[in-house]
C-alpha positions in Angstrom: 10.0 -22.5 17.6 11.6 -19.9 15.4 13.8 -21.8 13.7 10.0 -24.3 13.1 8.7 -21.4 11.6 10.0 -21.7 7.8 11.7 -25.4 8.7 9.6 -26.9 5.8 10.3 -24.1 3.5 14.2 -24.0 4.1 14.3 -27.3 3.9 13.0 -28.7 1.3 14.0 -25.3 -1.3 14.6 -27.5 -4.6 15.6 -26.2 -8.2 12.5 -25.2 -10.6 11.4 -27.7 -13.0 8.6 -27.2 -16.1 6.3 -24.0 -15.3 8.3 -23.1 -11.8 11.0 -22.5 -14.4 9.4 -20.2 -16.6 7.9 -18.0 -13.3 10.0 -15.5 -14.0 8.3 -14.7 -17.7 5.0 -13.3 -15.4 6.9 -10.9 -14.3 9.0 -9.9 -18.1 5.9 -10.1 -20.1 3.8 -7.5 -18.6 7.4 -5.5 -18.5 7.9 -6.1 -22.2 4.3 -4.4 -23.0 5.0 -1.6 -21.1 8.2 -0.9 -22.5 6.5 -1.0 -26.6 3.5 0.9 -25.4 5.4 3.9 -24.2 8.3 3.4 -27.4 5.8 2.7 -29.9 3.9 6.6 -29.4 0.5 7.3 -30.8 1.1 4.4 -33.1 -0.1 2.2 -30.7 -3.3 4.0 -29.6 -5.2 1.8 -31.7 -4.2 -1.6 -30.5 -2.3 -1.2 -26.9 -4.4 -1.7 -25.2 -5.1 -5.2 -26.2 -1.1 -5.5 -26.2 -1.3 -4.8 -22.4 -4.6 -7.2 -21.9 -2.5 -9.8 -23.8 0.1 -9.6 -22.0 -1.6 -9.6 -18.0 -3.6 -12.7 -19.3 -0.4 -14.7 -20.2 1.2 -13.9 -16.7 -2.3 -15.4 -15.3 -1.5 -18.6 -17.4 1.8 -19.3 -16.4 1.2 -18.7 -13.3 -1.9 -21.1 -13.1 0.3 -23.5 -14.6 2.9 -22.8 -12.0 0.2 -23.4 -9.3 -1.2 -26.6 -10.9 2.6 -27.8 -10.6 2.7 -27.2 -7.1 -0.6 -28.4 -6.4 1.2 -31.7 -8.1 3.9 -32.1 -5.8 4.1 -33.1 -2.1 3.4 -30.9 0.6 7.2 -30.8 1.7 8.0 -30.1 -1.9 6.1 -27.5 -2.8 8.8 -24.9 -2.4 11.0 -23.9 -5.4 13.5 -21.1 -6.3 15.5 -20.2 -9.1 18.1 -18.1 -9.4 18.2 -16.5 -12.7 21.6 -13.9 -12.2 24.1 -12.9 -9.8 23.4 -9.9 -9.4 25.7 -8.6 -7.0 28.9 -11.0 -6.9 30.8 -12.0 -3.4 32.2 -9.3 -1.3 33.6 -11.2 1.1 30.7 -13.8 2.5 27.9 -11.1 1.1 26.8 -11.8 -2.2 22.8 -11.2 -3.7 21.7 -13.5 -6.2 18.6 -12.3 -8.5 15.6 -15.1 -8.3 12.3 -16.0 -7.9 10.6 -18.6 -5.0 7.4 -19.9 -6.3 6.0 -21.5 -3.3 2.1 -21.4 -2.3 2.1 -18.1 -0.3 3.9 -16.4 -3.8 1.4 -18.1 -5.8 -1.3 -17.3 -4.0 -0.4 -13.8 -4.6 0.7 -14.5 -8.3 -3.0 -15.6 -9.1 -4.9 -12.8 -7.3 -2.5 -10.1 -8.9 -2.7 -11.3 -12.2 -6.8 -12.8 -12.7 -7.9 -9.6 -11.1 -5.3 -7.1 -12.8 -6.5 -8.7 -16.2 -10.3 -8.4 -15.4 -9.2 -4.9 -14.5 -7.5 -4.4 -18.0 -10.4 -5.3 -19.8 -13.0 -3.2 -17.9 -10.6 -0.1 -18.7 -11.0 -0.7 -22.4 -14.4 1.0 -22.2 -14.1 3.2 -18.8 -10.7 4.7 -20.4 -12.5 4.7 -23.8 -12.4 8.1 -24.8 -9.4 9.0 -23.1 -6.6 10.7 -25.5 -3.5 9.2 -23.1 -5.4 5.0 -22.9 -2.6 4.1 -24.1 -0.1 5.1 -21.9 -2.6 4.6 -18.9 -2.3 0.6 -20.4 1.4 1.0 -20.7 1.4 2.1 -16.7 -1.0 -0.5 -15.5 1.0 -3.3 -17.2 4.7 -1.6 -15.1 2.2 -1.8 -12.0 1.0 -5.8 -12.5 4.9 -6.7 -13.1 6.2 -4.4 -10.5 3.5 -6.4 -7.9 4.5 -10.1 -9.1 8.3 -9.2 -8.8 7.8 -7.9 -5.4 5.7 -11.4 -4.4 8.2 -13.8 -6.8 11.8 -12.5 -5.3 13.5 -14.7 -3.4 15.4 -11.9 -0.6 14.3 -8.8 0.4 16.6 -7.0 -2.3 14.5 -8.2 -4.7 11.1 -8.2 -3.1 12.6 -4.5 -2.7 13.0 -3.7 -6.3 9.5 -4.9 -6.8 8.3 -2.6 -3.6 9.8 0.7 -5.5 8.5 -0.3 -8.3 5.0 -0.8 -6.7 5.7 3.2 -5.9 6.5 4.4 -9.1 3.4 2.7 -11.1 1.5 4.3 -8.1 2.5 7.6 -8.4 1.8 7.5 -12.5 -1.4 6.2 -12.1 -2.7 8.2 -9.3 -1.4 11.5 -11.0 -2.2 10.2 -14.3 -4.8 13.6 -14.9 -2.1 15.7 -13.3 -3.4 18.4 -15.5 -5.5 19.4 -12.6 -3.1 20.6 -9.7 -5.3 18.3 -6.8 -4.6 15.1 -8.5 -0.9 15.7 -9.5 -0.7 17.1 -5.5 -2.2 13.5 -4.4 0.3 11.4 -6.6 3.1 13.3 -4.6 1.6 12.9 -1.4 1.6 8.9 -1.9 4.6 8.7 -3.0 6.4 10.9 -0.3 4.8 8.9 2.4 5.7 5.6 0.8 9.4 6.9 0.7 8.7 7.5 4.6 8.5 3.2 4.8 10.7 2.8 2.4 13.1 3.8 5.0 12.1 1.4 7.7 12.9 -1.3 4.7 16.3 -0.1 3.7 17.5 0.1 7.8 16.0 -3.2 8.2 18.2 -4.7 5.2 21.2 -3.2 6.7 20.4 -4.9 10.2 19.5 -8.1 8.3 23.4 -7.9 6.5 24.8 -6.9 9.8 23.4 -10.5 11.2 23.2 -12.6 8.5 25.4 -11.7 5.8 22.4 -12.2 3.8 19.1 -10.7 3.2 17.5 -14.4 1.5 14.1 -14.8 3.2 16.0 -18.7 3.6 19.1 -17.2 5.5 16.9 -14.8 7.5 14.5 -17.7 8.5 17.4 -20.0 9.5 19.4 -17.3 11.6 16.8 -15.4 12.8 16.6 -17.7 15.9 20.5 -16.8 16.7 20.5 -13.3 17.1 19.0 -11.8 20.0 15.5 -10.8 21.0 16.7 -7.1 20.6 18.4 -7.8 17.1 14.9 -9.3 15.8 12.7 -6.5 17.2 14.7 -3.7 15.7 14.5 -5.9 12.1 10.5 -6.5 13.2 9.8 -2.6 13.9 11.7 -0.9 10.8 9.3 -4.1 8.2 6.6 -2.7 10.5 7.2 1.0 9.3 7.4 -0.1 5.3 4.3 -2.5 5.8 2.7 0.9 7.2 3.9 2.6 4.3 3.2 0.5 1.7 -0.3 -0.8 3.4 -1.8 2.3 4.4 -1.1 1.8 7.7 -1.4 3.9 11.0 0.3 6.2 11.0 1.2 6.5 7.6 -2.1 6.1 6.2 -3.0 9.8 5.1 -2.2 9.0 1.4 -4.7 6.5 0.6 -8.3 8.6 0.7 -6.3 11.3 -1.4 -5.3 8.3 -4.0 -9.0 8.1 -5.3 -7.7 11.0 -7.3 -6.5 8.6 -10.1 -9.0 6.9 -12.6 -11.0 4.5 -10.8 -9.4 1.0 -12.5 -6.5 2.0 -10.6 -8.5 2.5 -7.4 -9.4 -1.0 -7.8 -6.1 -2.2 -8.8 -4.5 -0.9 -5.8 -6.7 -1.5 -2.8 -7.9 -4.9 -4.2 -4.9 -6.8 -6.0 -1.5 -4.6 -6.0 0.1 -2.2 -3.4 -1.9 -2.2 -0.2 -1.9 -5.6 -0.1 2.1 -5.9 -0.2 2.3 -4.4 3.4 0.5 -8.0 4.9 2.7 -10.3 2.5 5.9 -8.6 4.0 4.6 -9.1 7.6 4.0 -12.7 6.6 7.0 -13.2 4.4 8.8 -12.4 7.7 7.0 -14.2 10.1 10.2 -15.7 11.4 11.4 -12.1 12.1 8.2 -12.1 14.2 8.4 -15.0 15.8 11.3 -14.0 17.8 10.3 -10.8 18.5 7.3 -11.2 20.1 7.4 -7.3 21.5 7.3 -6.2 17.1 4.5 -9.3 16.7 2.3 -7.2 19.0 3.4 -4.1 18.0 2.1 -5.4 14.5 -1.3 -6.7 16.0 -1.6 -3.0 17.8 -1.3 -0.8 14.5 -3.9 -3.5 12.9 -6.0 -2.6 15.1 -5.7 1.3 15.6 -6.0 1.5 11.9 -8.9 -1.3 11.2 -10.7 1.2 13.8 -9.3 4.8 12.2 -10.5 3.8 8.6 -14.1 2.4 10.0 -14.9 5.8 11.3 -13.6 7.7 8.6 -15.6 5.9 6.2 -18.9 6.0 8.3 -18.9 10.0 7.5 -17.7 10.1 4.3 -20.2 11.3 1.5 -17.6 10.3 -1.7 -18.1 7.2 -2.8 -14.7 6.0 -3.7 -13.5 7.6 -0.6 -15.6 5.5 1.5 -14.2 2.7 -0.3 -10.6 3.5 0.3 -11.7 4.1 4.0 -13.3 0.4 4.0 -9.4 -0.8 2.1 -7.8 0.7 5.3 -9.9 -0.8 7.7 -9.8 -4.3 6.4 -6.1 -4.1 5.6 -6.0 -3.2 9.4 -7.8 -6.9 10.1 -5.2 -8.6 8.2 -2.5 -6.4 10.2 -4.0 -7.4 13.4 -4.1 -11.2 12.4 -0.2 -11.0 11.1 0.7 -10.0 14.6 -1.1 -12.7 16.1 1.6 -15.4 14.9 1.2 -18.3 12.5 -2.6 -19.0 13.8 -3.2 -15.3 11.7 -0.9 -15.6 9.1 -2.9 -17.7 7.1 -6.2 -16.1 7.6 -4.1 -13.0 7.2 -4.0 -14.3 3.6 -7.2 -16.0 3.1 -9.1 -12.5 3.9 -6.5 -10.9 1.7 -7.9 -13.5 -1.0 -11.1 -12.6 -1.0 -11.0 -8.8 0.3 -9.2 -8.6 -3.3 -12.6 -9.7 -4.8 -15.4 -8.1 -3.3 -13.4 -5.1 -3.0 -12.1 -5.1 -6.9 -15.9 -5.6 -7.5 -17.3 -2.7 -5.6 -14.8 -0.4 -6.8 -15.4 -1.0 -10.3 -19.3 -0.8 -9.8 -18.5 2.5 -8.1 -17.1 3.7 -11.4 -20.1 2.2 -13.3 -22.6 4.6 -11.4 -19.8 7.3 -11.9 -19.7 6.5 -15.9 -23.3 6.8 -16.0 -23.7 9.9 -13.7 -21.5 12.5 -15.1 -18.4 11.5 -13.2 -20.6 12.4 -9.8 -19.0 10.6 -6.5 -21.2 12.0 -4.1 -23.9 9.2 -2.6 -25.7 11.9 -1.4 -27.1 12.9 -5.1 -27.7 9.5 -6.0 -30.4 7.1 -4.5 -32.6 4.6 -6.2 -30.7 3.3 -8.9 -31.2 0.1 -8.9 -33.7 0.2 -11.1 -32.1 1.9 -14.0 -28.7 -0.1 -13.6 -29.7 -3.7 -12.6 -26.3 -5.5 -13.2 -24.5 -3.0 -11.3 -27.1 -3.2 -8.4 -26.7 -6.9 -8.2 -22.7 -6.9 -8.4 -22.4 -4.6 -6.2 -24.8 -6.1 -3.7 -22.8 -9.0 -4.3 -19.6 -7.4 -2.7 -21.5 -5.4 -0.4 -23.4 -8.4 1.2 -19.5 -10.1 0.9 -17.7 -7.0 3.2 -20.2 -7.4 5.3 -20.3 -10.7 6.3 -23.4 -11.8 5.2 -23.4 -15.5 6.3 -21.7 -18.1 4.4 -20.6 -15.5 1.5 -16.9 -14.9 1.1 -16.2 -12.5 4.0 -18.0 -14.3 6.5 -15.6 -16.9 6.2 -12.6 -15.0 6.1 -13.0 -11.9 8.3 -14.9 -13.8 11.1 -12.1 -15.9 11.5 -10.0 -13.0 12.1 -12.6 -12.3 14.6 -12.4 -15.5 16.4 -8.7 -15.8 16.9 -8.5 -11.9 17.8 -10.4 -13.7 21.0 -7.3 -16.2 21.3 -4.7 -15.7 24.1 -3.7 -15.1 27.5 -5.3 -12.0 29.8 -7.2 -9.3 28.6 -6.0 -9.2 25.7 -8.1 -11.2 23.8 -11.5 -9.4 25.2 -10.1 -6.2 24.0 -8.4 -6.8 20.5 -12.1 -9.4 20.2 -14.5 -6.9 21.7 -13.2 -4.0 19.1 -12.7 -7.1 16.0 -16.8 -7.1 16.9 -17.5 -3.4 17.1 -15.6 -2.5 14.2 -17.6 -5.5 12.2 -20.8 -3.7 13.1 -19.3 -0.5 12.7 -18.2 -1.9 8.8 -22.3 -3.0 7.9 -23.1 0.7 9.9 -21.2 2.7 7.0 -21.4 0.0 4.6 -25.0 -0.1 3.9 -25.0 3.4 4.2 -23.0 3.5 1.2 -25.4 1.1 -0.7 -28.6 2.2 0.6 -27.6 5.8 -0.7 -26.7 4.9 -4.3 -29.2 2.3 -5.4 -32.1 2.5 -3.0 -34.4 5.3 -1.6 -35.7 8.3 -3.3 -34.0 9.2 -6.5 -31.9 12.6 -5.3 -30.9 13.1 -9.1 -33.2 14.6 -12.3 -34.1 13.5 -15.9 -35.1 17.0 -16.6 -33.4 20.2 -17.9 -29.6 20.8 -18.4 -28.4 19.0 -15.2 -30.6 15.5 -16.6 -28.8 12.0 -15.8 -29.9 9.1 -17.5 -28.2 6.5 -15.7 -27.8 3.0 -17.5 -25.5 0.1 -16.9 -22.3 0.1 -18.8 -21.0 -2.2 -21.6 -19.8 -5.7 -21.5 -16.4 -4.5 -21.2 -17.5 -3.3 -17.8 -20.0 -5.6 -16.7 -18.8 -8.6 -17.5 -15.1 -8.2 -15.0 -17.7 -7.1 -12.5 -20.2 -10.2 -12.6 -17.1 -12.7 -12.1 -15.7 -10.6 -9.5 -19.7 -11.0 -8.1 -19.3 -15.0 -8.3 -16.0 -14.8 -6.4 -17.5 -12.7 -4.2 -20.4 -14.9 -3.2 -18.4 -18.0 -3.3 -14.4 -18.3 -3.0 -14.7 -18.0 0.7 -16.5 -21.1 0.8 -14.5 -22.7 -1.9 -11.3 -22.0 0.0 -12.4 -22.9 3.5 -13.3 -26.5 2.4 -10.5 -26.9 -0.3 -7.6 -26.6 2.9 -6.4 -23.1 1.7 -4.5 -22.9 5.1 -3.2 -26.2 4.7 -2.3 -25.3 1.2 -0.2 -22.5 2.9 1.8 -24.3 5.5 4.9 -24.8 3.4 5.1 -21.3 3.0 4.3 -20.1 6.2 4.8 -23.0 9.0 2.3 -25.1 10.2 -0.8 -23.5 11.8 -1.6 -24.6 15.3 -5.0 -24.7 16.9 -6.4 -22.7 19.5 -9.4 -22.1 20.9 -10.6 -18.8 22.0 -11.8 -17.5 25.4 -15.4 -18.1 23.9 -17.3 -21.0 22.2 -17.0 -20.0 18.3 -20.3 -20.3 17.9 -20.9 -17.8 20.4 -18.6 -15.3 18.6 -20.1 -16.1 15.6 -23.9 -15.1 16.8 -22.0 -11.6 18.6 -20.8 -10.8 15.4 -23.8 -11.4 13.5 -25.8 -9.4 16.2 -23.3 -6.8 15.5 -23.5 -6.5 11.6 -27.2 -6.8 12.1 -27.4 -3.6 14.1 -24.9 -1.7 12.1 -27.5 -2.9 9.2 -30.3 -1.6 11.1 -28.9 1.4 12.5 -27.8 2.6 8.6 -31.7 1.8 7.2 -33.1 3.6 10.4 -31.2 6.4 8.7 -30.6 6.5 5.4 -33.6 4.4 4.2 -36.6 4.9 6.8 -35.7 9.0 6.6 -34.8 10.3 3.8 -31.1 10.9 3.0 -31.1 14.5 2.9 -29.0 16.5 -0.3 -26.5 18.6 1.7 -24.3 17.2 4.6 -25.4 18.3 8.0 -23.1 19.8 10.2 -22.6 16.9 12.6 -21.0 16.3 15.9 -17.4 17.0 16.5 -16.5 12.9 15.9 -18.4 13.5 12.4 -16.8 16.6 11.8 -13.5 15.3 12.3 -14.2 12.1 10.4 -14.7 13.8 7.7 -11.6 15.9 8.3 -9.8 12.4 7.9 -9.5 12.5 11.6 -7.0 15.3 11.6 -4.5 13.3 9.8 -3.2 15.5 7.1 -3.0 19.2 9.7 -1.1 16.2 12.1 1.2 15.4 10.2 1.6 19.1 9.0 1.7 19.8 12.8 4.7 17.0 13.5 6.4 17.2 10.2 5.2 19.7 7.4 5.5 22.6 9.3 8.8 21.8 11.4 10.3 20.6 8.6 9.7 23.9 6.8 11.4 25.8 9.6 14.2 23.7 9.9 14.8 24.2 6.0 14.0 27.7 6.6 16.6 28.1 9.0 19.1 26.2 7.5 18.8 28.6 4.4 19.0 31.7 6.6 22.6 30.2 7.6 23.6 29.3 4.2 23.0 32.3 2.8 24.4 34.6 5.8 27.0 32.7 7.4 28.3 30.3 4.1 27.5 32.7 1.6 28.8 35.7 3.8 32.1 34.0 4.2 32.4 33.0 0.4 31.7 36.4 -0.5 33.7 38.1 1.9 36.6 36.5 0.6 35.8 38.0 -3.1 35.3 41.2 -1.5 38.2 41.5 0.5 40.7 41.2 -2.0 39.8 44.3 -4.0 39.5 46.1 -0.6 42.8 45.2 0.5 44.4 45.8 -3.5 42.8 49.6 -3.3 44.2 50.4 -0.2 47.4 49.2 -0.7 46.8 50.8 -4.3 46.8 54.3 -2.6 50.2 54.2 -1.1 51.2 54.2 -4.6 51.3 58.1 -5.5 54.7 58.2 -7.7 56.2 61.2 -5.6 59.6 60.5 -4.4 59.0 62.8 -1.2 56.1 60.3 -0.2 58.6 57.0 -0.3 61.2 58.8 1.6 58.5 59.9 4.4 57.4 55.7 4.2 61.6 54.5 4.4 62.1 56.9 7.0 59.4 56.1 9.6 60.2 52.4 8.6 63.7 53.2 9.6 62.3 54.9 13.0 59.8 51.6 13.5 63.5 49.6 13.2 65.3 51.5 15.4 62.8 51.2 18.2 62.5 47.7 17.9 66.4 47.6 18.1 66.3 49.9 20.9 63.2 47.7 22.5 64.8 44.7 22.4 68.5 45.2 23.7 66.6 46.9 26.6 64.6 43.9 27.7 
């Protein structure tokens, strides 16, 4: 079954031919503009920004014509690599070539990256507007878009790896990118640390992969991965796990992600809806062959999914900062596509699918979210907001539009992809499906609870801000620039889930990812689907009962200990101080007490004891005859005894 896993992808991997070819230009155009933006200096301010625009566009294009090829070709053909160098020649049978596969799982993930990175560009020509560094902000969100399509384009996990660090860097630039205030410099550290934690897991599994293999080609891995034993492919499976977690804001290395909302919010969108938190799910289902033979790391996968799609649901249900809530809601539904990875090739593929469209209604929400901060003095807090849909209409209806789609509103985007995530989280053997199901159900209504919550406190209810006097807001919608990347974000929203459940998006994926069998749950799926509707419609409820009925009230009250320690982040950041910070500190601690006593000591004592030793050897030097004669006769006496001594014995 393994070895069926990738058999049509191994099999029919042909050379590139017309836009396949040219793949590889997504990735150097984008790489090409960042490059002239930073070299060109403040000669570019006037126009780099439409450099970098410019240049995400054309990686959409060839990509779109890449995917039209595809779409052109049979099923069993519709895999394609090209290898552009050899980078690293033959050491005995390991050698790493440098290329690209452009099959449907890359493309997929070509097209997300690049339509919603460019809608992103052109919204940050007016949100970055009066910033004196737009251009190099540009310059580091092209690096980000190439960074992202190398990492989905390589062909072998050296590559995909270059991509992954690359990923990292951009991150860490734009996160910190005001790191004239100590908090947000402090927050691009603390992602980029805890990305270096998974990056880890990624490097040992590499080695293992070259220990096995004598190859690290997602072709060779696929082919031998059935050959090795179940122990071989669970240590592989546990170390992707830990650079998934990493890179995905995954549990336990999820702390970074609500401190991230520290960078301006196009990269907020960037990352949680088409960039770096989504290249933890295409590793786990890049390597579903690892997975398939290791069915203890498969669960293991499905297990964090769900710990995490849980963790981020109640973290975001006490949240009061908008964006953070947001980040929360990324974690969460990252944690959905974790749990369907895990679940084998029946989730890989929805895996993606709610991937799709998460990028979409999340992108859109995030970039209304800095609409209502653009036109509220930079404010984040939901709790001084309320009512303001009627002063910022097209951000009330995008927004709704995303909102209705996280949700699951029926027959809107996420109803089509996060229910079926539901209703194969009900698939299998034991209890096992009634518990991974049963919490896919809670955590939905759990999602509308803090979701509407969110919405109802920024655009409806009482208005909780004033017109009047020095503090006065006047909110508005924003330009074009703005609006417009949010309204089509809106459409895809409302519709791409339906679009791609009756185009065959799954079937679309099979070369890449292995056929998709069909199961049926331990329930009728209609009877899921009603559960989870009764479940969002609760969580609805519940959050108007609240926030809508009562009025949302200005300061945060103190809360139970679950809300107090939801809004503590669940403890993460003084756990991890706890485990790692802290004992990490004394170890260093420690270690410098014996350097500098028992190292340095030694060093020093050397330097000290040759002076010692020269002065009192110096003072046996008087220059009085009468004191050598005293030293050559007791010498003589010393002689003599030892003469003596000796003959005696």
């Amino acid at each position: 079954m393994v070895n069926d896993f990738f058999a049509l992808s191994t099999a029919s991997v042909g050379e590139a031919t017309g836009a396949a070819d040219m793949i590889w230009l997504t990735i150097a155009i984008p790489l090409l503009s960042f490059a002239i933006l930073l070299l060109a200096g403040k000669a570019a301010d006037k126009w780099g920004h439409w450099l970098a625009i410019a240049a995400s566009t054309a990686s959409f294009v060839i990509g779109a014509a890449a995917t039209l090829q595809l779409i052109g070709m049979d099923a069993g053909s519709r895999v394609v690599e090209s290898t552009l160098y050899t980078w690293i020649p033959a050491v005995g049978d390991f050698a790493v070539d440098f290329g690209t596969r452009v099959d449907p799982l890359s493309m997929t993930f070509v097209l997300l990256i690049t339509f919603v990175g460019t809608l992103i560009h052109i919204y940050s020509v007016s949100y970055m507007e009066n910033d004196p560094a737009r251009r190099r902000f540009f310059a580091y969100l092209n690096l980000f878009v190439a960074a992202m399509l190398l990492l989905v384009l390589g062909n072998s996990y050296v590559v995909l790896f270059i991509g992954w660090e690359g990923v990292g860097l951009a991150s860490y630039l734009l996160i910190s990118f005001w790191n004239q205030v100590p908090e947000y410099a402090t927050a691009g550290k603390k992602a980029f640390v805890m990305n270096r934690v998974g990056d880890l897991g990624m490097l040992i599994a590499m080695m293992s992969m070259v220990a096995s293999f004598g190859s690290v080609k997602f072709t060779d891995v696929a082919a031998g991965v059935g050959n090795v034993s179940e122990g071989t492919a669970t240590f592989m499976g546990i170390f992707l796990l830990l650079a998934a977690c990493g890179k995905s804001a995954q549990f336990p290395l999820q702390a970074w992600l609500g401190d991230a909302m520290a960078g301006p919010t196009p990269v907020s969108a960037l990352i949680h809806a088409a960039t770096m938190v989504t290249a933890g799910v295409y590793l786990m289902v890049r390597s579903g062959a690892v997975y398939e033979a290791a069915p203890t790391a498969a669960l293991l996968v499905a297990l964090v999914g769900l710990i995490t799609l849980v963790f981020g649901a109640i973290v975001g249900a006490a949240k009061d900062d908008m964006k953070k809530i947001l980040a929360a809601s990324t974690m969460s539904q990252i944690g959905y596509m974790m749990l369907a990875a895990g679940l084998g090739p029946i989730g890989a593929g929805f895996a993606i699918f709610h991937l799709v469209t998460h990028g979409f209604f999340k992108a859109n929400m995030f970039l209304g979210a800095g609409a209502v901060m653009h036109a509220m003095s930079d404010q984040v807090d939901i709790r001084g907001f309320g009512g303001l849909s009627k002063h910022m209409k097209i951000t009330f209806y995008t927004f709704l539009a995303g909102y209705l789609a996280i949700i699951g509103f029926p027959f809107l985007s996420g109803f089509f992809s996060k229910d079926k995530i539901i209703e194969i989280a009900f698939t299998g053997d034991g209890v096992q499906p009634w518990i991974f199901g049963g919490i896919t159900v809670l955590v939905a209504g759990l999602t509308a609870f803090y979701m509407s919550r969110l919405f109802f406190g920024i655009f409806l209810g009482k208005e909780r801000w004033t017109s009047e006097g020095p503090n006065a807001q006047h909110p508005h919608d924003p330009s074009p620039f703005m609006w417009v990347p949010m309204a089509l974000l809106a459409l895809g929203s409302l519709g791409l889930g339906a679009l791609l459940n009756y185009t065959g998006f799954l079937t679309w994926l099979e070369p890449a990812i292995g056929h998709v069998p069909h199961e049926d749950p331990v329930m009728p799926i209609p009877v899921i689907t009603a559960i989870t509707l009764v479940s969002v419609a609760v969580g609805v409820g519940i959050a108007w009962k609240m926030y809508l009925a009562s009025p949302m009230p200005k300061a945060a009250p103190v809360g139970s200990g679950l809300t107090r320690a939801a809004r503590s982040d669940l403890y993460q950041d003084a756990v991890n101080e706890g485990l790692f910070m802290k004992p990490g500190m004394a170890l260093v601690a420690a270690t410098d007490t014996v350097d500098r006593t028992v190292v340095d000591g030694a060093v020093e004592g050397v330097g000290t004891a040759g002076p010692a030793i020269g002065n009192a050897i110096g003072k046996l030097q008087t220059g009085y005859a009468r004191n050598y004669a005293s030293y050559i006769s007791i010498g003589l006496v010393i002689a003599l005894i030892a003469v003596v001594a000796s003959t005696a014995f």
